[in-house]
C-alpha positions as CSV (number, residue, x, y, z in Angstrom):
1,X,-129.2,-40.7,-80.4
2,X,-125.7,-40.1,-80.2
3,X,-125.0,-41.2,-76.4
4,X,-126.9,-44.6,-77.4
5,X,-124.6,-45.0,-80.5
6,X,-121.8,-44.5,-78.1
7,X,-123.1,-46.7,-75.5
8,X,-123.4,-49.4,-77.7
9,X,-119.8,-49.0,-79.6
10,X,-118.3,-49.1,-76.3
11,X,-120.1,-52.7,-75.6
12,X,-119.1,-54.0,-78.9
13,X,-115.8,-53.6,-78.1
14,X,-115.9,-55.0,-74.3
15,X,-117.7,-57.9,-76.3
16,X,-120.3,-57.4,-73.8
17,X,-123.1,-56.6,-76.6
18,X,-126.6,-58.5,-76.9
19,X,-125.3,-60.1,-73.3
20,X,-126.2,-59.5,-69.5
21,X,-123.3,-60.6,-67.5
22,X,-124.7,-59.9,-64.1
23,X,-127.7,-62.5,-64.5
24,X,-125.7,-64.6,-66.4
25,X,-123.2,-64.9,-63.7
26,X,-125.6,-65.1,-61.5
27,X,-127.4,-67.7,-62.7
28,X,-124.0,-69.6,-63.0
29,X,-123.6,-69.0,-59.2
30,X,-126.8,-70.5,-58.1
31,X,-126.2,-73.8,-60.6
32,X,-123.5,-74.3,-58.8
33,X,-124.5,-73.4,-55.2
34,X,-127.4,-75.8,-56.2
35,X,-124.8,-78.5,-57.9
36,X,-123.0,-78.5,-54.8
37,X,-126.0,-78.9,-52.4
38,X,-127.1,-81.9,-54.1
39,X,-123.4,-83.2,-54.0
40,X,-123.1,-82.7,-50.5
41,X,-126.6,-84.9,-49.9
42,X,-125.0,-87.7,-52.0
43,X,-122.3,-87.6,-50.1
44,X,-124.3,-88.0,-46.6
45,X,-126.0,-90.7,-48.0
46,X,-123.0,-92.5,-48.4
47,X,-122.1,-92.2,-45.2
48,X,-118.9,-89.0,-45.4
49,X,-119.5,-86.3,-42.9
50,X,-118.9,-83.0,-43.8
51,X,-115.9,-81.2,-42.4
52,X,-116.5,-77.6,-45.1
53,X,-118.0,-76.3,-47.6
54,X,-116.4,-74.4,-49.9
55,X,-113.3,-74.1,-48.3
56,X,-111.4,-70.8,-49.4
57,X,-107.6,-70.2,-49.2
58,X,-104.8,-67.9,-50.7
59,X,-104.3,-69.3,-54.4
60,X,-107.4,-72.4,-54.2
61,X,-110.6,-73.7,-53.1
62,X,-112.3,-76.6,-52.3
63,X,-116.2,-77.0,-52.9
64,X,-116.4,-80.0,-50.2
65,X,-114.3,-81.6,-47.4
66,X,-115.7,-84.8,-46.1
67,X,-114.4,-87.9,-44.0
68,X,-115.7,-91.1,-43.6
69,X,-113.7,-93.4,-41.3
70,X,-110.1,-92.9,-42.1
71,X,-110.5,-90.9,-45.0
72,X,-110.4,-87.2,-46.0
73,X,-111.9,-86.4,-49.5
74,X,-111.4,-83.0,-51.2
75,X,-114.5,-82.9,-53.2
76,X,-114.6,-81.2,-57.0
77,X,-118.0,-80.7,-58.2
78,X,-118.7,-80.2,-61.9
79,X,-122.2,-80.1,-63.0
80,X,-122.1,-79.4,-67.3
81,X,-124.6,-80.2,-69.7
82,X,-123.0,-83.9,-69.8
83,X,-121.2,-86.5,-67.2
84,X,-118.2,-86.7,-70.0
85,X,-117.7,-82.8,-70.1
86,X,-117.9,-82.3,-66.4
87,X,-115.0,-85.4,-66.1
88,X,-112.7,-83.6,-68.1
89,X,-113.4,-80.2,-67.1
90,X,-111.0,-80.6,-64.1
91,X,-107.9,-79.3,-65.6
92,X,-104.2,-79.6,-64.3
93,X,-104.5,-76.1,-62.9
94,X,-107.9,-77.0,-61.6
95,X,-106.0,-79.6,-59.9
96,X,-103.5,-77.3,-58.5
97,X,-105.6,-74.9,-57.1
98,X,-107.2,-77.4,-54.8
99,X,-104.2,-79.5,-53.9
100,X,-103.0,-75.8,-52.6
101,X,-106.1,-75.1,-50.8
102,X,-105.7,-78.9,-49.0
103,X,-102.3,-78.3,-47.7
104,X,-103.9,-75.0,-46.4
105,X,-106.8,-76.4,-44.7
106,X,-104.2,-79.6,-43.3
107,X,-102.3,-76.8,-41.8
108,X,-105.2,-75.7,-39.8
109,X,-106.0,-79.5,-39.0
110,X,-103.0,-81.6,-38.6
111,X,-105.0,-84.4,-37.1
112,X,-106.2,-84.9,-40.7
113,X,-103.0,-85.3,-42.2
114,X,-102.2,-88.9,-40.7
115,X,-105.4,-90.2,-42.2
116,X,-105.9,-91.1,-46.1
117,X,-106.3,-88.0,-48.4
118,X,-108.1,-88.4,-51.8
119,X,-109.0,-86.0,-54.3
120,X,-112.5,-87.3,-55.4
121,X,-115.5,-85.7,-57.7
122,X,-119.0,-84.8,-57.8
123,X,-120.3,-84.8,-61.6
124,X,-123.7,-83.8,-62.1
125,X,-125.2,-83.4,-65.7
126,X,-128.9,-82.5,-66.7
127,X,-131.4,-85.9,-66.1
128,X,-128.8,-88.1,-65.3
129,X,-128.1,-89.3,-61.3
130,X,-125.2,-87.4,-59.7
131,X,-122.0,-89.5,-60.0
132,X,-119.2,-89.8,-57.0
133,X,-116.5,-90.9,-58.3
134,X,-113.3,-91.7,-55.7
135,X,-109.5,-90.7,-56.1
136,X,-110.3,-88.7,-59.4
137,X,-107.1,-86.6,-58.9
138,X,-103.7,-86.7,-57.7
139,X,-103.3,-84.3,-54.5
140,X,-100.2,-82.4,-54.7
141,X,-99.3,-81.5,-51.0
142,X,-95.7,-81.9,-50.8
Protein backbone atom coordinates (compact mmCIF):
# COMPACT_ATOMS: atom_id res chain seq x y z
CA UNK A 1 0.00 0.00 0.00
CA UNK A 2 2.70 2.10 0.89
CA UNK A 3 4.85 1.93 -2.54
CA UNK A 4 1.44 2.87 -4.44
CA UNK A 5 1.00 5.84 -2.00
CA UNK A 6 4.55 6.76 -2.94
CA UNK A 7 4.16 6.14 -6.52
CA UNK A 8 1.38 8.29 -6.78
CA UNK A 9 2.85 11.33 -4.53
CA UNK A 10 5.71 11.30 -6.68
CA UNK A 11 3.28 11.95 -9.91
CA UNK A 12 1.45 14.56 -8.22
CA UNK A 13 4.25 16.49 -7.94
CA UNK A 14 5.78 15.82 -11.66
CA UNK A 15 2.07 16.86 -12.48
CA UNK A 16 2.02 13.84 -14.36
CA UNK A 17 -1.06 12.29 -12.31
CA UNK A 18 -4.46 11.02 -13.95
CA UNK A 19 -2.19 11.56 -17.42
CA UNK A 20 -0.33 9.19 -19.90
CA UNK A 21 2.31 11.27 -21.54
CA UNK A 22 3.69 8.60 -23.80
CA UNK A 23 0.19 8.11 -25.83
CA UNK A 24 -0.51 11.43 -25.51
CA UNK A 25 2.61 12.49 -27.16
CA UNK A 26 2.19 10.10 -29.36
CA UNK A 27 -0.89 10.69 -30.53
CA UNK A 28 0.30 14.36 -30.94
CA UNK A 29 3.06 12.92 -33.33
CA UNK A 30 0.91 11.11 -35.66
CA UNK A 31 -1.71 14.32 -35.94
CA UNK A 32 0.91 15.93 -37.05
CA UNK A 33 2.73 13.42 -39.27
CA UNK A 34 -0.87 13.06 -40.68
CA UNK A 35 -1.36 17.15 -40.81
CA UNK A 36 1.69 17.35 -42.68
CA UNK A 37 0.89 14.54 -45.26
CA UNK A 38 -2.18 16.12 -46.18
CA UNK A 39 -0.30 19.53 -46.43
CA UNK A 40 2.17 18.14 -48.67
CA UNK A 41 -0.80 16.69 -51.16
CA UNK A 42 -2.29 20.25 -51.16
CA UNK A 43 0.73 21.48 -52.05
CA UNK A 44 1.26 18.93 -55.20
CA UNK A 45 -1.91 19.79 -56.27
CA UNK A 46 -0.99 23.21 -56.62
CA UNK A 47 1.61 22.55 -58.55
CA UNK A 48 5.05 23.03 -55.80
CA UNK A 49 7.34 20.17 -55.89
CA UNK A 50 8.76 18.92 -52.88
CA UNK A 51 12.42 19.59 -52.20
CA UNK A 52 12.13 18.01 -47.93
CA UNK A 53 10.21 17.08 -45.57
CA UNK A 54 10.79 17.97 -42.33
CA UNK A 55 13.94 19.45 -42.78
CA UNK A 56 16.14 19.32 -39.36
CA UNK A 57 19.03 21.68 -38.52
CA UNK A 58 21.04 22.91 -35.33
CA UNK A 59 18.56 25.44 -33.54
CA UNK A 60 15.18 24.87 -36.28
CA UNK A 61 13.11 22.92 -38.53
CA UNK A 62 11.10 23.14 -41.33
CA UNK A 63 7.96 20.73 -41.89
CA UNK A 64 8.00 21.35 -45.84
CA UNK A 65 10.41 22.77 -48.56
CA UNK A 66 8.71 23.25 -51.89
CA UNK A 67 9.35 25.15 -55.27
CA UNK A 68 7.31 25.99 -57.93
CA UNK A 69 8.92 27.95 -60.80
CA UNK A 70 11.09 30.55 -59.21
CA UNK A 71 10.02 30.14 -55.79
CA UNK A 72 11.24 28.41 -52.65
CA UNK A 73 8.54 28.11 -49.80
CA UNK A 74 9.45 27.11 -46.25
CA UNK A 75 6.22 25.58 -45.26
CA UNK A 76 4.75 25.78 -41.42
CA UNK A 77 1.98 23.54 -40.78
CA UNK A 78 -0.42 23.96 -37.94
CA UNK A 79 -3.36 21.84 -37.69
CA UNK A 80 -5.52 23.04 -34.04
CA UNK A 81 -8.96 22.56 -33.37
CA UNK A 82 -9.64 25.94 -35.39
CA UNK A 83 -8.14 27.82 -38.70
CA UNK A 84 -7.89 31.09 -36.29
CA UNK A 85 -5.80 29.18 -33.53
CA UNK A 86 -3.53 27.42 -35.94
CA UNK A 87 -2.85 31.22 -37.72
CA UNK A 88 -1.67 32.64 -34.63
CA UNK A 89 0.04 29.81 -33.23
CA UNK A 90 3.22 30.65 -35.28
CA UNK A 91 4.99 32.69 -32.80
CA UNK A 92 8.07 35.05 -33.22
CA UNK A 93 10.28 32.26 -31.91
CA UNK A 94 8.35 29.87 -34.10
CA UNK A 95 9.48 32.18 -36.72
CA UNK A 96 13.00 32.20 -35.76
CA UNK A 97 13.52 28.69 -35.49
CA UNK A 98 12.65 28.18 -39.15
CA UNK A 99 14.25 31.29 -40.65
CA UNK A 100 17.44 29.52 -38.94
CA UNK A 101 16.83 26.22 -40.33
CA UNK A 102 16.38 28.05 -44.04
CA UNK A 103 19.71 29.69 -44.03
CA UNK A 104 20.93 26.16 -42.98
CA UNK A 105 19.31 24.24 -45.74
CA UNK A 106 20.41 27.50 -48.37
CA UNK A 107 23.84 26.76 -47.28
CA UNK A 108 23.63 23.21 -48.50
CA UNK A 109 21.84 24.55 -51.79
CA UNK A 110 23.03 27.83 -52.89
CA UNK A 111 21.31 27.52 -56.23
CA UNK A 112 18.14 28.18 -54.18
CA UNK A 113 19.23 31.23 -52.80
CA UNK A 114 18.98 33.49 -56.18
CA UNK A 115 15.30 32.44 -56.50
CA UNK A 116 12.27 33.97 -54.37
CA UNK A 117 12.13 32.75 -50.68
CA UNK A 118 8.77 32.89 -48.83
CA UNK A 119 7.79 31.72 -45.61
CA UNK A 120 4.20 30.30 -46.26
CA UNK A 121 1.59 28.04 -44.05
CA UNK A 122 -0.34 25.01 -44.02
CA UNK A 123 -3.46 25.47 -41.47
CA UNK A 124 -5.59 22.57 -41.06
CA UNK A 125 -8.42 22.57 -38.49
CA UNK A 126 -11.08 19.67 -37.79
CA UNK A 127 -13.97 19.62 -40.93
CA UNK A 128 -12.76 22.56 -42.53
CA UNK A 129 -10.48 22.30 -46.08
CA UNK A 130 -6.80 22.71 -45.41
CA UNK A 131 -5.83 26.38 -46.13
CA UNK A 132 -2.36 27.50 -47.96
CA UNK A 133 -1.74 30.58 -47.26
CA UNK A 134 1.51 32.43 -49.07
CA UNK A 135 4.25 34.71 -47.53
CA UNK A 136 2.66 34.23 -43.89
CA UNK A 137 6.05 35.08 -42.35
CA UNK A 138 8.96 37.19 -42.71
CA UNK A 139 12.21 34.95 -43.28
CA UNK A 140 15.05 36.19 -41.34
CA UNK A 141 18.28 34.98 -43.23
CA UNK A 142 20.53 37.72 -43.01
Amino acid sequence: MTIDRSKKATAAKAGKENREPDATRRSAYWRGIRAEWIAEAILRLKLYRILARRYSAPGGEIDIIAARGNVVAFVEVKHRSNLELARVSITHRKRQRISRAARHWLARHPRSAAKVLRGDAVFLAPRTWPVHEENVFELALS
